[in-house]
C-alpha positions as CSV (number, residue, x, y, z in Angstrom):
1,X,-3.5,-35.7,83.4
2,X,-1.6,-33.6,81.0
3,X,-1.7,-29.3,81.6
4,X,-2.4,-27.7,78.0
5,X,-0.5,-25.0,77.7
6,X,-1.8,-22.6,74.2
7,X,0.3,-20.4,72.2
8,X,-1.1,-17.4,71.8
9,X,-3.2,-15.5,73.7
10,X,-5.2,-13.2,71.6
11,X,-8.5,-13.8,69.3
12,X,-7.3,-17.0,67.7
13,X,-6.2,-18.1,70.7
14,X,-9.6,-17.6,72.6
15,X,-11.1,-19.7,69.9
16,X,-8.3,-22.2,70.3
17,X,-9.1,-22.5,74.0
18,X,-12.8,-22.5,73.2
19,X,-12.2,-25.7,70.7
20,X,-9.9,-27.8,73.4
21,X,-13.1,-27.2,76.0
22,X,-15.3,-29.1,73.4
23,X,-12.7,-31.9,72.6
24,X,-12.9,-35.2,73.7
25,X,-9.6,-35.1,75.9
26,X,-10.8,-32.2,78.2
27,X,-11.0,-32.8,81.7
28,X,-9.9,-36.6,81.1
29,X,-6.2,-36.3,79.2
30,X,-5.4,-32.4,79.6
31,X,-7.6,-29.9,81.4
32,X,-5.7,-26.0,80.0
33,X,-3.2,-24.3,82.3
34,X,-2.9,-21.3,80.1
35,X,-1.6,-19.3,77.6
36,X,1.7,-18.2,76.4
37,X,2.1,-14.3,74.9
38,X,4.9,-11.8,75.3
39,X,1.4,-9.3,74.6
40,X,0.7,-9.4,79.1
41,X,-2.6,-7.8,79.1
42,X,-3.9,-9.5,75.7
43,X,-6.6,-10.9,77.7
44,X,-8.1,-7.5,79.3
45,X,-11.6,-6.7,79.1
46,X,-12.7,-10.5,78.3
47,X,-13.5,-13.1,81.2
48,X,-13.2,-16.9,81.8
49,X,-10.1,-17.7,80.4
50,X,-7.4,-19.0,81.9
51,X,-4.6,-16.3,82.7
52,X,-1.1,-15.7,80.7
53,X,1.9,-17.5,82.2
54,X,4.7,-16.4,80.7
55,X,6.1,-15.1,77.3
56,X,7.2,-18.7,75.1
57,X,10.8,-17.4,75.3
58,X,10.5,-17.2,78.8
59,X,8.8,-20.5,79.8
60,X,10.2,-23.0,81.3
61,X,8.8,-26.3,80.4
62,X,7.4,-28.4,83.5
63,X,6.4,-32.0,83.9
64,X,3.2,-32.8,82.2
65,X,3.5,-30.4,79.6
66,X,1.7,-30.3,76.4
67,X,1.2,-27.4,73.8
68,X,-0.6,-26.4,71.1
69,X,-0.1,-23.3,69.0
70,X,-3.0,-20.8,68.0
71,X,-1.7,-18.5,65.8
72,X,-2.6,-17.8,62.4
73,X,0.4,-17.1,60.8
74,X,2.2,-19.4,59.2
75,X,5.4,-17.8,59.2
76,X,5.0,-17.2,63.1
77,X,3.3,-20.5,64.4
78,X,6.4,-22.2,62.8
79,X,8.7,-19.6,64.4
80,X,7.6,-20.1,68.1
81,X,6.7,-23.9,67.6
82,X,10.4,-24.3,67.1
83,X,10.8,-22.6,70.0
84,X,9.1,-24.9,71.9
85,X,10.3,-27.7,70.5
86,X,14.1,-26.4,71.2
87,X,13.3,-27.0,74.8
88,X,11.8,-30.4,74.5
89,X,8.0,-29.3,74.3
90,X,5.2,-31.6,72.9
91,X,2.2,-30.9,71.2
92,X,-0.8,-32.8,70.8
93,X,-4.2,-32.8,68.0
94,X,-7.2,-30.8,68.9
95,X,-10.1,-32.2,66.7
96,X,-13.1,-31.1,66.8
97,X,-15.7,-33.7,67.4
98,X,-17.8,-33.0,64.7
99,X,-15.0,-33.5,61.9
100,X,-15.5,-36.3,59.9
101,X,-12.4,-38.9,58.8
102,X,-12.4,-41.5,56.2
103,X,-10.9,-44.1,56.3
104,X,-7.0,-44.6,56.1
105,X,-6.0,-40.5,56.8
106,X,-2.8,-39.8,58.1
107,X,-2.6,-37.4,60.7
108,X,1.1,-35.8,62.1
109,X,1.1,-33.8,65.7
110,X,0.5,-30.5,66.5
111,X,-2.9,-30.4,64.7
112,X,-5.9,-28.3,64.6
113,X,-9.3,-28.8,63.1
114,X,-12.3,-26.7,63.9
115,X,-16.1,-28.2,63.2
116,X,-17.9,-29.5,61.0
117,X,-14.5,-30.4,58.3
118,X,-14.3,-33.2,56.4
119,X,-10.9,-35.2,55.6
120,X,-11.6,-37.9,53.0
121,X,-10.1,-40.9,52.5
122,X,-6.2,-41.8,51.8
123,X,-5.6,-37.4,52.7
124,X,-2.4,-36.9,54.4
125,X,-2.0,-34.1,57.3
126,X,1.7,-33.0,58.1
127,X,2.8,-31.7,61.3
128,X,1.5,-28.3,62.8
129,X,-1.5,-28.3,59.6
130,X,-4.3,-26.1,61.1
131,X,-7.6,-26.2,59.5
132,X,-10.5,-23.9,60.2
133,X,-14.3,-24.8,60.2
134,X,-16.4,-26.2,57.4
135,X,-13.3,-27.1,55.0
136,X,-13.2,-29.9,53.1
137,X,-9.9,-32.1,52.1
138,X,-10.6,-34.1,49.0
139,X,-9.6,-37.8,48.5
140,X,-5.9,-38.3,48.3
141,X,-5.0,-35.1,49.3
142,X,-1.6,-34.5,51.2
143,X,-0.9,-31.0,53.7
144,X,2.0,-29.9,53.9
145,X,3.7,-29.2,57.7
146,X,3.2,-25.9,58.7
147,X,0.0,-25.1,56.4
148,X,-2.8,-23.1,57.4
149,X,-6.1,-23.8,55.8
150,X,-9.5,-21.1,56.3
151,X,-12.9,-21.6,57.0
152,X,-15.1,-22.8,54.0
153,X,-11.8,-24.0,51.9
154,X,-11.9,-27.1,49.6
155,X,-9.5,-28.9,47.8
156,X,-10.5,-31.8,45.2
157,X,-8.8,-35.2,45.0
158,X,-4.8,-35.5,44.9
159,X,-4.4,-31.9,45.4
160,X,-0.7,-31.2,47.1
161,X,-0.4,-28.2,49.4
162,X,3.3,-28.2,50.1
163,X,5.2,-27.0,53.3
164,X,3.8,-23.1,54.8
165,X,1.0,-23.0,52.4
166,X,-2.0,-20.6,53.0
167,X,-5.5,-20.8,51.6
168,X,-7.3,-18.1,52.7
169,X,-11.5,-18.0,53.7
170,X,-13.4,-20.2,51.0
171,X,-10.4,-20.6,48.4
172,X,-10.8,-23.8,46.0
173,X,-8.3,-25.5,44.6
174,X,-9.3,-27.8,41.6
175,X,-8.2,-31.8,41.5
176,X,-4.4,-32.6,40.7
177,X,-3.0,-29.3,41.5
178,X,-0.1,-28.7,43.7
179,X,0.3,-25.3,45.6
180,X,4.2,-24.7,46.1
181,X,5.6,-23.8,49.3
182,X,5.3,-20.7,51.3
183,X,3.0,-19.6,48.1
184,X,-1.0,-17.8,49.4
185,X,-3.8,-18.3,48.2
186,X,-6.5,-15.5,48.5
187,X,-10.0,-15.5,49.8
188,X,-12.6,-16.7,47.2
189,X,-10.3,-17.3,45.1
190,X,-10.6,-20.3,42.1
191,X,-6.8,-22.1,41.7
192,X,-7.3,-23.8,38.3
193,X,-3.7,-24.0,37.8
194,X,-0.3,-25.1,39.7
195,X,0.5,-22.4,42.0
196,X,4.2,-21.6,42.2
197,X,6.6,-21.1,45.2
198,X,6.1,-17.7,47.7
199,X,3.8,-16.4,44.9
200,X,0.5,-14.3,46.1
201,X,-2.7,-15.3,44.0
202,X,-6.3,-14.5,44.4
203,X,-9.4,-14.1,41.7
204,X,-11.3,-16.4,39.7
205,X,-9.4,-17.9,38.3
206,X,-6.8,-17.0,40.9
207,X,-3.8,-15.3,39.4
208,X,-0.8,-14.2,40.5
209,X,-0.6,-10.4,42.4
210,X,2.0,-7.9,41.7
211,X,2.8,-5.1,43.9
C-alpha cells in the first residue's frame, strides 16, 4: 500500500484530497498520509482532512512514498514538483472515474483530471497536465508538461498546448491551433488564432493584453 502524500494544502488541495477519496486506487494502492505546505495552520477552521506534515523543502521522503501536487499555478506546481523529484519522489495519476478515454491516449505521470472530462482519441497528456472538470480534449490533441487546463475548457482536434500553458475557466481553442509555451489563455475567451510564447490573451476572439 502506497501513503499519498498531496502538495498543497489549501483550497485546491482540499479538492485534490477530495478527488483521490473517489479514485479507484483508494484504500486498495494508496490510502492519503497528508499534505505538504510551509502555510502550518492552512487547514484551520475546516475538519476531516488529514493533518500537514511538513513543509516540501523540509520532508524527507520515506518508503512507500508517492505524491501528487495540487496547486494551481503553473509556474509553482513545476517549481515544488522539482523539488520533489530532486529527492527521488514519485508521483502517480488521479483520474476521476467518470472521465471518459478513447481509444489510443497517451497519458505521462503526475496527472490530474477532475469529473466528468473527456480525452478523445490519439490526445497526448505530458507529465504533471492537470485538468479540471467538464473539459473536453479534442481528437489528436497533445498537452504539453506542466499545463494547467480549467473547468468547462475545450480544445478541437490537433490543437497543441505546449509546455506551462494555461487556459483559464471555459476558454476554447479552435482546431489546428498551437498555444506557445508559458502563454495564458483567459476565461471565456475564443483563441481563433496561434497564440504566441508568455503572451496574455482573453476575449472573443481572444487577443493579446497589454498592461
Amino acid at each position: 500500500m502506497k501513503n499519498l502524500i498531496i502538495i498543497g494544502a489549501r483550497g485546491y488541495g482540499r479538492e485534490v484530497c477530495g478527488l483521490a477519496k473517489q479514485c479507484s486506487g483508494y484504500n486498495s494502492e494508496y490510502t492519503i498520509k497528508g499534505f505538504l505546505d510551509d502555510k502550518s495552520d492552512a487547514l484551520e477552521g475546516f475538519e476531516n482532512y488529514p493533518s500537514i506534515i511538513s513543509s516540501v523543502e523540509n520532508y524527507e521522503i520515506e518508503e512507500n512514498d508517492v505524491f501528487i501536487c495540487a496547486l494551481g499555478s503553473v509556474q509553482w506546481k513545476k517549481h515544488y514538483v522539482e523539488i520533489i523529484l530532486s529527492k527521488g519522489g514519485k508521483f502517480i495519476n488521479l483520474i476521476h472515474p467518470s472521465v471518459i478515454f478513447t481509444s489510443n491516449v497517451k497519458l505521462g505521470t503526475g496527472i490530474i483530471i477532475f469529473m466528468y472530462s473527456n480525452i478523445s482519441n490519439d490526445c497526448v497528456l505530458d507529465d504533471f497536465v492537470t485538468i479540471q472538470g467538464f473539459v473536453a480534449i479534442g481528437h489528436d490533441s497533445k498537452i504539453g508538461k506542466w499545463s494547467h487546463i480549467n473547468a468547462f475548457s475545450f480544445t478541437g482536434g490537433y490543437v497543441v498546448l505546449e509546455e506551462e500553458v494555461c487556459l483559464n475557466t471555459r476558454a476554447t481553442v479552435l482546431p489546428n491551433l498551437i498555444v506557445r509555451k508559458k502563454a495564458t489563455v483567459g476565461s471565456c475567451s475564443l483563441v481563433v488564432k496561434n497564440v504566441k510564447e508568455e503572451t496574455v490573451v482573453f476575449g472573443v476572439p481572444a487577443m493579446k493584453l497589454k498592461f
